[in-house]
VODO-308207 format. One record per residue (C-alpha): x, y, z. Coordinates in steps of 0.02 Angstrom, whole numbers, padded with zeros to 5 digits, always signed. Layout:
XYZ...
END
This chain:
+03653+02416+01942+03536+02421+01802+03521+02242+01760+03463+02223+01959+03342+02367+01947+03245+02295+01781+03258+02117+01893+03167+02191+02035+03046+02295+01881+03006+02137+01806+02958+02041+01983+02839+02194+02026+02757+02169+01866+02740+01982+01879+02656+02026+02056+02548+02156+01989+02507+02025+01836+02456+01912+01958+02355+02002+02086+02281+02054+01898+02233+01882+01865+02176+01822+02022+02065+01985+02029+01981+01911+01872+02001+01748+01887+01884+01775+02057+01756+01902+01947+01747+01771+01822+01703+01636+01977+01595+01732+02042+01486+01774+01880+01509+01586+01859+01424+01543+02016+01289+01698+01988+01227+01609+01818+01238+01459+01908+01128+01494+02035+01024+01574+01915+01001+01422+01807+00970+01327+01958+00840+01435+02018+00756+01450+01831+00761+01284+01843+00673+01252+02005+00545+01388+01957+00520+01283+01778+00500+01152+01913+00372+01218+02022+00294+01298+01857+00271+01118+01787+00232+01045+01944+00070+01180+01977+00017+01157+01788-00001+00976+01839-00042+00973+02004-00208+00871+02024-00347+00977+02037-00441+00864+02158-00429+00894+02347-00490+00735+02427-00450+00615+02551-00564+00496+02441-00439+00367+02306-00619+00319+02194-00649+00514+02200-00471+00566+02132-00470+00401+02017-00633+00471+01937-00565+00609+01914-00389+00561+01805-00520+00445+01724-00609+00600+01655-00431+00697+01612-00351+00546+01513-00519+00556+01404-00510+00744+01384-00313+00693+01345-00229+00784+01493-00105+00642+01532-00001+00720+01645-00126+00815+01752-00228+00634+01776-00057+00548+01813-00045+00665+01955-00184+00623+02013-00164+00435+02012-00005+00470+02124-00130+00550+02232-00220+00407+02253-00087+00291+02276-00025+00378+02417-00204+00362+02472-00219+00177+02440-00094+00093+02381-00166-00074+02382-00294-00005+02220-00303-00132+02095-00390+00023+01978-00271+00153+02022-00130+00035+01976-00201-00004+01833-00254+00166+01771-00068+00212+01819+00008+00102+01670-00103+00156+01573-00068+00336+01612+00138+00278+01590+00084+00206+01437+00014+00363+01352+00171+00465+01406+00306+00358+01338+00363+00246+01486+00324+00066+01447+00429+00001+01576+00371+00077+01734+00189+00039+01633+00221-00143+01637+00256-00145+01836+00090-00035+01870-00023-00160+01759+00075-00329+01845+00032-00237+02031-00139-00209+01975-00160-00407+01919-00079-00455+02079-00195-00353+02190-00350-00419+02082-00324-00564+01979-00504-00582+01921-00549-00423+01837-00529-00428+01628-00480-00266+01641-00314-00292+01725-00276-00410+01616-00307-00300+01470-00223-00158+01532-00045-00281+01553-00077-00340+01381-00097-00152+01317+00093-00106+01420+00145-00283+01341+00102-00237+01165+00184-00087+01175+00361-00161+01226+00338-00268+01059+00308-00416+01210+00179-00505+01093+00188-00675+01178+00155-00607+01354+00032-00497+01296-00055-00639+01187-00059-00737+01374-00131-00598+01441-00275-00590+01328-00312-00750+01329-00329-00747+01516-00448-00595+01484-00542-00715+01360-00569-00828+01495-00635-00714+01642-00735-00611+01523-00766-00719+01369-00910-00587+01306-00812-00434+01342-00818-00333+01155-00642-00239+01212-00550-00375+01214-00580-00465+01022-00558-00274+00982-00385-00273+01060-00322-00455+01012-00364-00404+00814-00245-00256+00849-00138-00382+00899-00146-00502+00798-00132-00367+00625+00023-00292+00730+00109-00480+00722+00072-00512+00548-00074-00640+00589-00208-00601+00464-00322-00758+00518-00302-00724+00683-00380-00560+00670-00501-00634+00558-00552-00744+00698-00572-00601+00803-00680-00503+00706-00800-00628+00691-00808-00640+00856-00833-00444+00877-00959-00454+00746-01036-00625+00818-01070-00489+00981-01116-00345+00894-01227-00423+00764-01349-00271+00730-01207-00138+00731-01141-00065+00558-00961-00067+00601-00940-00239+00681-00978-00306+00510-00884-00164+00399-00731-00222+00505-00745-00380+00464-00766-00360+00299-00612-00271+00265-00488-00386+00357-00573-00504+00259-00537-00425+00091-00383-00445+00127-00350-00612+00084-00435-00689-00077-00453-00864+00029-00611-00756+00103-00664-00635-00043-00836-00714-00029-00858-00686+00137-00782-00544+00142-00934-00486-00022-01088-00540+00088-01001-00471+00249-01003-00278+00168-01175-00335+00093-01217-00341+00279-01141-00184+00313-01215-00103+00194-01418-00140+00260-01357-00089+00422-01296+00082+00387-01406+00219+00436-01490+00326+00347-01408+00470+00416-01232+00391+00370-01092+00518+00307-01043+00522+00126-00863+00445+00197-00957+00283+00276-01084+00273+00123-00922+00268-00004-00830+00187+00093-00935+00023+00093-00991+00048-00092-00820+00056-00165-00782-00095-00080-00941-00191-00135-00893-00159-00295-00732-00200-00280-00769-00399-00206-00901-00414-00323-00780-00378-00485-00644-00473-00402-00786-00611-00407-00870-00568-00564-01033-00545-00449-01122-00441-00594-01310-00455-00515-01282-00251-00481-01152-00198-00585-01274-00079-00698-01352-00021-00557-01167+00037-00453-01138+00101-00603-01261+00229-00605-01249+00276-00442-01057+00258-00421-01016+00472-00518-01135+00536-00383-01057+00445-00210-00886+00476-00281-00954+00654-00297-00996+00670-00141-00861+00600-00047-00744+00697-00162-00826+00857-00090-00833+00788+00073-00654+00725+00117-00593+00891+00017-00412+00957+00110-00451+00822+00275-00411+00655+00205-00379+00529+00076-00543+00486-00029-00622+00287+00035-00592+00246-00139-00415+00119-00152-00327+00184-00285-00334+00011-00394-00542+00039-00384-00495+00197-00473-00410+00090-00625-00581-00010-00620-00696+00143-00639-00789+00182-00804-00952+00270-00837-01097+00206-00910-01105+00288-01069-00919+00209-01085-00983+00036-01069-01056+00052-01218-00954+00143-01338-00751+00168-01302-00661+00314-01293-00745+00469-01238-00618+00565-01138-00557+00530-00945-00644+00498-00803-00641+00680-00716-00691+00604-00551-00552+00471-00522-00418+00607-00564-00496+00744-00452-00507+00570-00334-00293+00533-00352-00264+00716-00343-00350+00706-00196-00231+00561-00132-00076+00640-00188-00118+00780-00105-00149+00692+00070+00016+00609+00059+00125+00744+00002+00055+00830+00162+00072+00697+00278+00250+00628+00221+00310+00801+00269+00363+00723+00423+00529+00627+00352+00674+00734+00392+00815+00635+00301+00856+00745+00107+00913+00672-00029+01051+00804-00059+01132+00810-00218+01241+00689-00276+01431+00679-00305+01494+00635-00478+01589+00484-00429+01690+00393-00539+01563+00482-00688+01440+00330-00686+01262+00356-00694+01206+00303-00539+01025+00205-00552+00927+00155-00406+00762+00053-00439+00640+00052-00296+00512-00092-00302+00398-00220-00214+00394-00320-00370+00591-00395-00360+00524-00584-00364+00401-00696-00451+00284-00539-00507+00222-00491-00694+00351-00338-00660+00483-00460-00609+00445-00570-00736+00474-00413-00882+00605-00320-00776+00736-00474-00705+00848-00454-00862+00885-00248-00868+01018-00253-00728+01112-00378-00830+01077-00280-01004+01161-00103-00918+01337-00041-00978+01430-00085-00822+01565+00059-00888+01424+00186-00905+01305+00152-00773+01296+00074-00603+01127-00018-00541+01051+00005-00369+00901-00118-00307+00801-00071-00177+00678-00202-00114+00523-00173-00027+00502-00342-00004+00583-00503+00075+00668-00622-00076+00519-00756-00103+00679-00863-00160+00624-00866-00343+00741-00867-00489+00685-00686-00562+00742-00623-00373+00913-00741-00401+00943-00656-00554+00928-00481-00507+01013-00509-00355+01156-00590-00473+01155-00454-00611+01134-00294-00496+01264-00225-00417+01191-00229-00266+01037-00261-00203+00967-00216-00040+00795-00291+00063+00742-00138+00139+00576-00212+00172+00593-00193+00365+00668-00012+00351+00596+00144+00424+00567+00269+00264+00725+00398+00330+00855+00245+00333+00805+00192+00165+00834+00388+00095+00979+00405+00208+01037+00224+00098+01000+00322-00055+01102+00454-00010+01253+00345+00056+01227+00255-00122+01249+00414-00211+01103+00374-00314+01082+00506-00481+00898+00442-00547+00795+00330-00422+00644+00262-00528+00482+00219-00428+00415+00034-00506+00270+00016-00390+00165+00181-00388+00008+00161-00294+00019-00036-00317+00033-00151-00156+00196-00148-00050+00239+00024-00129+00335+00149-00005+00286+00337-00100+00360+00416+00052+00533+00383-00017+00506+00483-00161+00401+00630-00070+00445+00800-00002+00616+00861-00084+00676+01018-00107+00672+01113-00261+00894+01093-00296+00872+00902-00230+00957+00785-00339+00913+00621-00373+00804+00647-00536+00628+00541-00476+00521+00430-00632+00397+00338-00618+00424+00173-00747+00298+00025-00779+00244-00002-00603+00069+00110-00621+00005+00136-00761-00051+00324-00726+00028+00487-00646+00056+00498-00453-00007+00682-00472+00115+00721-00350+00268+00850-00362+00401+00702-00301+00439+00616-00481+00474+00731-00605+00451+00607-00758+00367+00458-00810+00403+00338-00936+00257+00332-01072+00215+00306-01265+00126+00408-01369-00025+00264-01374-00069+00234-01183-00031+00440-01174-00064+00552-01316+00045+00695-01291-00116+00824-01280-00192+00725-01150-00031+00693-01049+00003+00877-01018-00169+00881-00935-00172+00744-00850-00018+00691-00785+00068+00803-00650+00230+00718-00712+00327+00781-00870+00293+00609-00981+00430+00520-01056+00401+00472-01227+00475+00320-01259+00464+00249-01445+00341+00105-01486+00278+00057-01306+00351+00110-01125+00300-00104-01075+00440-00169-01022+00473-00322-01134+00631-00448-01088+00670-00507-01257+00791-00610-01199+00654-00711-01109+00548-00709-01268+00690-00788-01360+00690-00940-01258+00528-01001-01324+00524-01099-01465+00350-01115-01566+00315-01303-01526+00290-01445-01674+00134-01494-01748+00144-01657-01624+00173-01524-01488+00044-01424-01512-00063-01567-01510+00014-01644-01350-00061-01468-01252-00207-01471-01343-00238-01635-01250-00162-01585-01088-00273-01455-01060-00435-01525-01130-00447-01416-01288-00540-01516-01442-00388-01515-01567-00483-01460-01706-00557-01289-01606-00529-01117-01660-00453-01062-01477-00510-00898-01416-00400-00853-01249-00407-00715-01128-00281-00753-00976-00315-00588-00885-00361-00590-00690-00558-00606-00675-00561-00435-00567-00530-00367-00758-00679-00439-00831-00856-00341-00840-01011-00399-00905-01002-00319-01072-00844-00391-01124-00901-00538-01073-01054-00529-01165-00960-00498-01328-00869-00642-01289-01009-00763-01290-01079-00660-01441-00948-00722-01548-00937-00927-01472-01104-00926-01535-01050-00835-01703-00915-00979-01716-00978-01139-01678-00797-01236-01668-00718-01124-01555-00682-01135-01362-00658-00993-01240-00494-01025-01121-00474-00939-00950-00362-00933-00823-00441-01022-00666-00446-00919-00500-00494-00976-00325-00650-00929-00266-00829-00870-00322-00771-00799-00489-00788-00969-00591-00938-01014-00528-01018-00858-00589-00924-00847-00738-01026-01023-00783-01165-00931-00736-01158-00813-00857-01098-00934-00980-01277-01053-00973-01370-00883-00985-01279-00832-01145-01353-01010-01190-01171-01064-01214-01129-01254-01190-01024-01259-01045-00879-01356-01112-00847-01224-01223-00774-01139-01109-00613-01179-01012-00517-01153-00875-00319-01154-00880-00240-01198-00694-00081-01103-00655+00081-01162-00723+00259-01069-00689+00272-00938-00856+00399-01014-00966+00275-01179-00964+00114-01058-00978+00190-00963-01119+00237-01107-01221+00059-01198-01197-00015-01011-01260+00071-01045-01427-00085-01153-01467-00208-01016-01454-00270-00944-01617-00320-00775-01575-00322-00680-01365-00472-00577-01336-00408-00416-01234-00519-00346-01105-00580-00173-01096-00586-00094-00913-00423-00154-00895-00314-00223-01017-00169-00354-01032+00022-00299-00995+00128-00452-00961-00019-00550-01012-00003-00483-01175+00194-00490-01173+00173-00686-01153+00059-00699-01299+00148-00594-01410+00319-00679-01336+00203-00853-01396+00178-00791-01569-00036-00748-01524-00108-00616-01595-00210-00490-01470-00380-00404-01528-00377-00246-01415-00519-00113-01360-00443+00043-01309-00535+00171-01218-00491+00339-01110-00375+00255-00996-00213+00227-01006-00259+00045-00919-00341-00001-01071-00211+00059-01208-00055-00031-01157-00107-00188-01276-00142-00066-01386+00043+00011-01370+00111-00162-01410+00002-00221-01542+00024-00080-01647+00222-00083-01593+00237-00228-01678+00144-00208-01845-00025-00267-01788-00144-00120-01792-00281-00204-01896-00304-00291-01720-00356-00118-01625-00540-00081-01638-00643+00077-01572-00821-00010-01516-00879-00181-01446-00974-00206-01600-00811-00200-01718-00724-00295-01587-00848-00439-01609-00843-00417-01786-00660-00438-01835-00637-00600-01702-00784-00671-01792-00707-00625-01952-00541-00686-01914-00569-00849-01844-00716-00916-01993-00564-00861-02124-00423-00946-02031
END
């Protein structure tokens, strides 16, 4: 009886449990469908919402009126209002070559390149022979990376409007966005060629054309010409922009007709452009002008403390960047221990046939593979020389990241589990700072800066930099450099010994057989100075031909350089009343043979803006002693650092007038 009873228990509460269930299952349906609904209707309200925000404001039964209209709105940068109203007017008239047009470009500025390219192809078919179509497709083209079609479809603009401005503006965007410089170049003549009396066609110009040092002349008289255009009423960012780079092309071709005058003037435009550009953007001053810079008490006398300007002018920079790299999202979180390795990346544009590729190809094979393991990070493609074969050989790896956006080369770094990632570039060409910028305070890798720029990056993303106690006294590098300096003994230059060991001093016959080669009188004391003419300023130069004409049997050798630069350097040489043959140019040669024909130089003349570094590796390497003129910068002290390093100090001098003195000096008691 009671086993039946707790049956028939047990069945009534299975019932009850599910009549329970069902109860709640259908609550929990019907809440499902209530939020459901409610979504839906949010949504449709979010909908409508949108759809009133954007709704054209226009009420006509009149397309050009409406099309006016979304003309006005895309200028004031209210896309999707003005794409309404294009829809407006294509339900008006649909056979609107404009409103077709305007449509892609509409699509264009929201994101939808493919439905951009159909609008601009409709307007072409409708009307064929306005530039403007054409130039629209070639806009949608361009932005789909479709450079060949869009190329066609300037061209065809070219042809229907062949002195249409807009569309030589547009193909050098092109052209810069496919890596043709002289293509642009071509362009921009042709915008200036149009615009002959207008300031910027020419500034343009010029600056594409700096670009390449085939056109550094041109590029000189072109900001000349930009320059006497300018008006009066010209902003301190236009007036130093075009000065900076005046000066620039006319150092980089020894063009020293001004170079007193700019450098009076140049403290109070950097001045005001410093005050000017203040917190809103990067100073129109390229950092390597900055290296260039000295004041004119300086030119006469060295060493009289730094250049307070050009540091406010890089804090300036680093500030701009650190605030605009704030956009890169990818950390570079600490690092796992591993298998206890030190983990080294080394992040440069310089992996290849470069004076920091030249010094640096040897240190991935010279690392304690059982203490440390080596990283390369390329910002460059290989340019298939051996330096790049060697790293690539004696790293353990070694990426081209060249191509990379900046968070899939950190995300790389972190995926690397790098420890210390060393920045070799700086502010120098091809440098990516972004990699280094905007960490956290407990991110891990440690950040240096080593060899690449020979200053801080007055930025908070390295923490050290790798220095001596010459190029940075230790007062002056808590003061100046944002960066905690890294005193390394002797000199922080980079010097492969194991390249300098393959270079045997040649024989007397030898030394004879060069002297020949390279038309050098074999019985001439031979004064050298191999440094890149941009380096040179008149009164080093001066003190130069000063002491040929102390030392009658002596010849001045140069490297040669393309361009304007020799011809002025002659120049200058006939109005020091120097016989021209007395002073020479060296062609280029690969650097093993250019370090063994230095051997038969007697004595290198360092310059004094901007001294040697590898240059004065290779003539140490050759056995050459360097006379060196340090001043305030640490440009000018890193001969210094290796001079003195290696138990030359005699050699470093304090004025132009000692400098001349002890070359004199040395070569008449050789």
């Amino acid at each position: 009886m009671l086993p039946g009873l707790l049956n028939r228990v047990c069945v009534l509460l299975l019932i009850v449990l599910i009549f329970s269930c069902d109860g709640v299952s259908a609550e929990r349906s019907q809440r499902r469908r209530a939020k459901k609904e409610g979504e839906e209707q949010s949504q449709s309200q979010a909908k409508q919402a949108k759809a009133d925000r954007f709704e054209c404001p226009v009420f006509s039964r009149d397309a050009d009126e409406i099309l006016e209209k979304a003309q006005q709105l895309l200028e004031n940068n209210e896309v999707q209002v003005a794409l309404s109203c294009v829809e407006d007017a294509l339900i008006i008239d649909d056979n609107s070559a404009e409103a077709h047009g305007l449509h892609g470009e509409l699509l264009m500025h929201s994101g939808n390149a493919y439905d951009a390219i159909k609008s601009c192809r409709r307007a072409v078919d409708i009307n064929s022979a306005i530039h403007g179509n054409h130039l629209r497709l070639a806009a949608a083209y361009r932005v789909s990376k479709l450079y060949e079609e869009a190329q066609d479809s300037v061209d065809v603009a070219r042809l229907l409007a062949p002195e249409e401005v807009e569309i030589e503006v547009f193909q050098v965007k092109l052209a810069m966005e496919v890596g043709d410089l002289e293509g642009a170049i071509v362009a921009a003549r042709r915008v200036r060629d149009l615009k002959k009396e207008e300031f910027f066609a020419h500034f343009s110009l010029a600056k594409l054309l700096q670009k390449s040092p085939h056109h550094m002349v041109e590029s000189l008289y072109t900001y000349k010409a930009a320059f006497h255009l300018m008006s009066p009423d010209a902003s301190p960012s236009e007036r130093a922009s075009v000065f900076f780079a005046t000066f620039y092309s006319e150092q980089y071709l020894c063009e020293w007709s001004e170079y007193y005058e700019h450098l009076v003037v140049l403290p109070e435009i950097l001045e005001a452009e410093l005050e000017a550009s203040r917190g809103r953007e990067p100073p129109n001053i390229r950092p390597v002008q900055m290296l260039l810079h000295v004041g004119k008490d300086q030119i006469k006398e060295a060493g009289e403390g730094f250049s307070f300007m050009d540091l406010r002018a890089a804090r300036q920079y680093a500030n701009y960047a650190a605030k605009n790299n704030n956009t890169y999202t990818e950390p570079l979180q600490t690092p796992s221990e591993g298998d206890g390795r030190l983990r080294v990346g080394f992040v440069s544009a310089d992996m290849g046939n470069h004076p920091v590729g030249t010094q640096f190809q040897s240190i991935f094979g010279m690392m304690d593979k059982s203490e440390f393991v080596s990283v390369a990070y390329a910002l460059r493609e290989s340019d298939g020389s051996k330096e790049r074969q060697k790293m690539e050989a004696e790293s353990d790896k070694l990426l081209t990241v060249a191509s990379k956006r900046i968070d899939d080369i950190r995300k790389q770094i972190k995926r690397d589990n790098i420890h210390v990632l060393l920045d070799m570039n700086g502010l120098t060409s091809g440098s990516k700072q972004p990699v280094f910028g905007m960490r956290q305070d407990d991110e891990v890798p440690l950040q240096a800066g080593l060899i690449g720029w020979p200053g801080s990056m007055h930025t908070s993303a390295l923490d050290t930099t790798f220095v001596d106690r010459v190029v940075v006294p230790p007062d002056q590098g808590e003061v100046y450099f944002s960066e905690s300096p890294m005193y390394m003994p002797d000199t922080y230059q980079v010097n492969d010994y194991k390249q300098s060991g393959h270079f045997d001093l040649p024989s007397e016959q030898e030394l004879a057989a060069i002297r020949e080669e390279e038309g050098i009188p074999q019985d001439a004391f031979v004064f050298a100075d191999f440094n890149g003419h941009f380096k040179l300023e008149p009164m080093i130069f001066a003190t130069w031909m000063n002491i040929l004409q102390r030392v009658p049997n002596s010849v001045l050798w140069l490297m040669a350089h393309e361009g304007l630069s020799m011809d002025n350097l002659a120049k200058e040489v006939l109005a020091a009343g120097v016989a021209p043959e007395r002073v020479i140019f060296a062609p280029y040669k690969p650097n093993e043979e250019h370090v063994k024909r230095s051997t038969i130089v007697d004595l290198a003349l360092d310059t004094s803006i901007y001294g040697g570094h590898t240059t004065t590796s290779h003539l140490l390497w050759a056995g050459v002693p360097v006379l060196t003129l340090p001043a305030e910068k640490m440009v000018t002290r890193v001969s210094t650092a290796m001079v003195d390093s290696v138990g030359l100090s005699e050699l470093v001098v304090k004025t132009f007038r000692e400098y001349e003195d002890r070359a004199v000096a040395l070569a008449t008691s050789a």
